[in-house]
C-alpha positions, 0 to 999 in steps of 0.5 A: 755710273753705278745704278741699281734696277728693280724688277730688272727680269720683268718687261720694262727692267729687262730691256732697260738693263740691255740699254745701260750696259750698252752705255756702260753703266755698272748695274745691280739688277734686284728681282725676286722673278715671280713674273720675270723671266731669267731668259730676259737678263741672260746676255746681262748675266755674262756681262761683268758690269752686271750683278744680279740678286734674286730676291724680293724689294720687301727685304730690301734691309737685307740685300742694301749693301749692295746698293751702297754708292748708287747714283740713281735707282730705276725702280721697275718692280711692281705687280701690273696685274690691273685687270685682275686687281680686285682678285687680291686686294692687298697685293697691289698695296703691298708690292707697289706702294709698300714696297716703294716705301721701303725703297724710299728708306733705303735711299734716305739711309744711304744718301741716294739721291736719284730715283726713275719710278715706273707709274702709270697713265691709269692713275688719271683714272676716267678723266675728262681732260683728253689728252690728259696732262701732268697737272690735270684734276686727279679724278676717282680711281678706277683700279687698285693698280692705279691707286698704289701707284698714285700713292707710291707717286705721294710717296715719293713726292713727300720724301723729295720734299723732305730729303732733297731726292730727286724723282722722275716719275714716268706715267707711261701709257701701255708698252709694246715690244719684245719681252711684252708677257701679258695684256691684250696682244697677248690674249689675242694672239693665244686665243687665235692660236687656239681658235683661228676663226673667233676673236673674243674682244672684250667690251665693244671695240670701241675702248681708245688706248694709246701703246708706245714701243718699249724701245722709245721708252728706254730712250726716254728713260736715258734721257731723265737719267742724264737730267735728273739732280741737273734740269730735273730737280724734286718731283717731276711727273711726266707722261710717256707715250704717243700723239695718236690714239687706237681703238682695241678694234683697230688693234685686234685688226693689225694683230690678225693682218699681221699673223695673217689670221681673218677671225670672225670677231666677238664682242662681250659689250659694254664700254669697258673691258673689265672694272678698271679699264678705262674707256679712252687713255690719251695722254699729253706728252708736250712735257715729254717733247720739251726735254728733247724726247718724242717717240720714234715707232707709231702705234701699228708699228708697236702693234705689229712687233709686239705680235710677231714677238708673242706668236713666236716666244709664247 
């Protein structure tokens, strides 16, 4: 199976190019490596099957040719930068929901057929019904990056409608794992680094998340590949993640036992990290489980991998 990556250096991209060239699958890896890391692809680079091209989806004209005879298109690429959104406004309008668009004209021009779309849990913004399911009442949006994504996501369901393409589109609660670059483990583990007897926690703690382990997602995705155009026909939205829940505290706690720090912990307050963060994440996962996928690794089990790998890569 010939299939092209988007985003194929970043976190999701690059462990998604490992898994397909294991299951030999013929792979064009696009990356224009503004957050992706050369060092992520560096075992694909020496694999025959793979061909990288550095460059950005916004000239996806230029660079379609090669994505001539492509069975399905994981499109990865995307500005996930949700916490400082509002420092860019248009940056998420531009490479997450303009960029999907121009992805969506190739695939018409070329009669690809087949498309894996990286959303996100945040497009269900603060909603009421916990956990959340596919088919949930959409409320506000809380952050530009879930508001890109929700349109990439009409998007895509206008062209399946239109063109007979066929989507799955992963709303993913917040990956762990090796290759995580940025988000809370992150933060944690550079601040104790920096300071080992304070822990600055944003909001109260008391912000309920649920992660999954990138390497239960990238089951996930092989499995929607080997579904798709077969039992996955149109727009089929499916949310990815665990049955359990955690509060930031908690998650801060497993960071610090597992590095062995003991900080004294500092809350700003409130009960959001920052505009966009919203207070409890949970999603339904049962769709998940009926196409044959549950997640193998548990939160702490995220937890503790995602912080080994940070202390020691970054």
């Amino acid at each position: 199976m010939k299939v092209t990556v988007t985003g194929c250096a970043g976190f999701i991209g690059s462990n998604l190019v490992d898994k397909l060239l294991s299951n030999k699958h013929q792979v064009i890896g696009i990356d224009n490596f503004s957050t992706g890391k050369m060092e992520f692809i560096s075992n694909a680079i020496n694999n025959d099957k793979f061909t990288l091209i550095q460059d950005d989806i916004k000239n996806i004209d230029s660079i379609k040719d090669s994505m001539l005879n492509t069975d399905i298109i994981f499109h990865m690429a995307a500005n996930a930068d949700v916490r400082f959104g509002l420092n860019h406004p248009s940056k998420d309008l531009n490479e997450n929901t303009l960029n999907t668009f121009k992805l969506l004209e190739v695939m018409r021009n070329l009669s690809i057929k087949n498309i894996i779309f990286a959303s996100t849990g945040s497009v269900y913004g603060e909603n009421q019904e916990i956990p959340t399911s596919e088919n949930c009442p959409f409320p506000v949006q809380t952050s530009l990056y879930g508001a890109s994504k929700l349109a990439a996501e009409a998007f895509i369901a206008a062209y399946c409608e239109g063109f007979e393409i066929n989507a799955a589109v992963c709303r993913f609660v917040s990956l762990m794992g090796p290759r995580y670059t940025h988000g809370h483990v992150v933060d944690f583990v550079q601040s104790l680094k920096n300071d080992p007897k304070n822990l600055t926690i944003l909001g109260d703690g008391n912000q309920y998340k649920s992660y999954f382990h990138v390497n239960d997602c990238m089951n996930a995705m092989i499995l929607l590949a080997k579904q798709i155009g077969k039992n996955i026909k149109g727009f089929y939205p499916i949310n990815l993640g665990t049955e359990d829940g955690i509060t930031v505290k908690e998650s801060a706690e497993i960071i610090c036992k597992t590095l062995g720090y003991e900080p004294k912990f500092n809350f700003t307050g409130g009960k959001q990290g920052w505009i966009g963060d919203n207070p409890t994440i949970q999603l339904d996962i049962s769709k998940a489980k009926s196409i044959g996928w549950e997640p193998k690794y548990s939160i702490k089990q995220s937890i503790e991998d995602t912080a080994k790998w940070v202390y020691s890569n970054l």
